[in-house]
C-alpha positions as CSV (number, residue, x, y, z in Angstrom):
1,X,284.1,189.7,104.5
2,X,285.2,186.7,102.9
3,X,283.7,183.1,103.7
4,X,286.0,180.2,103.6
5,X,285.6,176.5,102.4
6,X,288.4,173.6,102.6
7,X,288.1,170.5,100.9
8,X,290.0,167.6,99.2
9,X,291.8,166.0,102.4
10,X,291.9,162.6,103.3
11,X,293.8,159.6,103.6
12,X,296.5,158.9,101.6
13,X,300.0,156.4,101.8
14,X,303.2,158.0,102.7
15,X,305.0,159.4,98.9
16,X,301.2,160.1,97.7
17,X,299.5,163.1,96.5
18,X,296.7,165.4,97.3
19,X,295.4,168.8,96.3
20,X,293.6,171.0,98.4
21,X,290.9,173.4,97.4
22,X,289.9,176.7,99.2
23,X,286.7,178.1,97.7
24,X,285.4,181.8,98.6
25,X,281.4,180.9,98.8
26,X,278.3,182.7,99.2
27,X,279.2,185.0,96.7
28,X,282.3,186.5,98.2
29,X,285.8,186.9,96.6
30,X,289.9,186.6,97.4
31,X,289.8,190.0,95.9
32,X,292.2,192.4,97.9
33,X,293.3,189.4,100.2
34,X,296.1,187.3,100.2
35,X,295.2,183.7,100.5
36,X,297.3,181.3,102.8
37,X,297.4,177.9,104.1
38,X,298.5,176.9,107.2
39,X,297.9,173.4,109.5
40,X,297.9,172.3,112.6
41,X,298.6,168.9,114.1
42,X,297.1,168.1,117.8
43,X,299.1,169.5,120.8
44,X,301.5,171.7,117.9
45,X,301.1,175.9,117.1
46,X,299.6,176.3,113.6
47,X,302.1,176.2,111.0
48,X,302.3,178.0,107.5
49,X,302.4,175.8,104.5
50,X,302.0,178.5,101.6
51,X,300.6,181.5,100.4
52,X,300.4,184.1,98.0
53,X,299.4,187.6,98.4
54,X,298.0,188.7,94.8
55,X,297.5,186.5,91.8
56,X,300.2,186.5,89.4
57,X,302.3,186.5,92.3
58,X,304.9,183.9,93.6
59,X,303.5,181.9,96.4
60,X,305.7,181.8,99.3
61,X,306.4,178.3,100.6
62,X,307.2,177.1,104.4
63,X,310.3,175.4,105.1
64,X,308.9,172.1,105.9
65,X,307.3,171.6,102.6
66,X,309.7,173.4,100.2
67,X,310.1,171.3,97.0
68,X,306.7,169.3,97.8
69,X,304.0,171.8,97.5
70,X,302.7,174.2,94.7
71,X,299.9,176.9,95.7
72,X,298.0,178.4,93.0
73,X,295.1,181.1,93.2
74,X,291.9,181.4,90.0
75,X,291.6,183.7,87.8
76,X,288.1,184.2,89.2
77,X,289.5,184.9,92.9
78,X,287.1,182.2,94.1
79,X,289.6,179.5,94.4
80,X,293.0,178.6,96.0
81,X,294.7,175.3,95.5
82,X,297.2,173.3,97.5
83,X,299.0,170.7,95.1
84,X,300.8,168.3,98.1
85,X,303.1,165.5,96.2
86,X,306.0,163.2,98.4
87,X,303.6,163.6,101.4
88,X,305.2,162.3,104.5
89,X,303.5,161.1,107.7
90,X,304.9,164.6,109.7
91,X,302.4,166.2,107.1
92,X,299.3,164.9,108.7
93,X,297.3,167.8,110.1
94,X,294.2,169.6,109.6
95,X,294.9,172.0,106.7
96,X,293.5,175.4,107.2
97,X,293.1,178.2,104.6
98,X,292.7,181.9,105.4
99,X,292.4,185.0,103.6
100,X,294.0,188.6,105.5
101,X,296.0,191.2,104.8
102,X,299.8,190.9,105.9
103,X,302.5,192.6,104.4
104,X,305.3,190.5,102.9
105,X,307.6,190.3,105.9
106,X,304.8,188.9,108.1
107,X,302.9,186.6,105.2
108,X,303.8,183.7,107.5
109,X,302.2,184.6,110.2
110,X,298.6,183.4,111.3
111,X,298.1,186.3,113.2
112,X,297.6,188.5,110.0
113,X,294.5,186.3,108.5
114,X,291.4,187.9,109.5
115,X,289.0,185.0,108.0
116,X,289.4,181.3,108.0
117,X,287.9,177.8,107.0
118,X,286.7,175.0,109.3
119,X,289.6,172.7,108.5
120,X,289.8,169.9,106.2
121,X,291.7,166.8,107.6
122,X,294.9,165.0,106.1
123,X,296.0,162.0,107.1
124,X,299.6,160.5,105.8
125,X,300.1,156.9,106.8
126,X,303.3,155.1,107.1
């Protein structure tokens, strides 16, 4: 079992920054999970943003934010991070991290994540 824990969300101007930290806490690990984000505006499906499968390994990016984010995993397997630069206001959404075990054709899917965070919120303004 893994326990999830979003932070670093907030408020920030259209063409700012923010990274986003998922930590594994009470003594749990990513170990043997791939890590993902995903968000989810209100009234919309939950969307994939990025992920990576086993560290070392290229993160996969969604199409929405290709060129504008950079995922990263510890070496400890305690941490994922979110880098978000050029944010736009269609990026505001509560930002979601989960940790499953899909295989590479399905990584995008939030189906395949088996334990998630409560959410940390970002807001883009115009």
């Amino acid at each position: 079992q893994v326990r999830l824990e979003e932070s670093g969300g907030g408020v920030v101007q259209a063409g700012g920054s923010l990274r986003l930290s998922c930590d594994a806490t009470r003594g749990t690990t990513f170990s043997n999970y791939a890590v993902a984000w995903f968000r989810q505006a209100p009234g919309k499906e939950r969307e994939f943003v990025a992920a990576i499968r086993r560290r070392g390994d290229n993160a996969s990016i969604g199409d929405s934010v290709q060129g504008r984010v950079a995922m990263s995993r510890g070496d400890g397997e305690t941490t994922a991070s979110l880098q978000m630069d050029s944010l736009k206001p269609e990026d505001t959404a509560v930002y979601y991290c989960g940790a499953g075990r899909p295989v590479l054709s399905a990584i995008r899917d939030p189906l395949n994540y088996y334990y998630w965070g409560q959410g940390t919120q970002v807001i883009v303004s115009s």
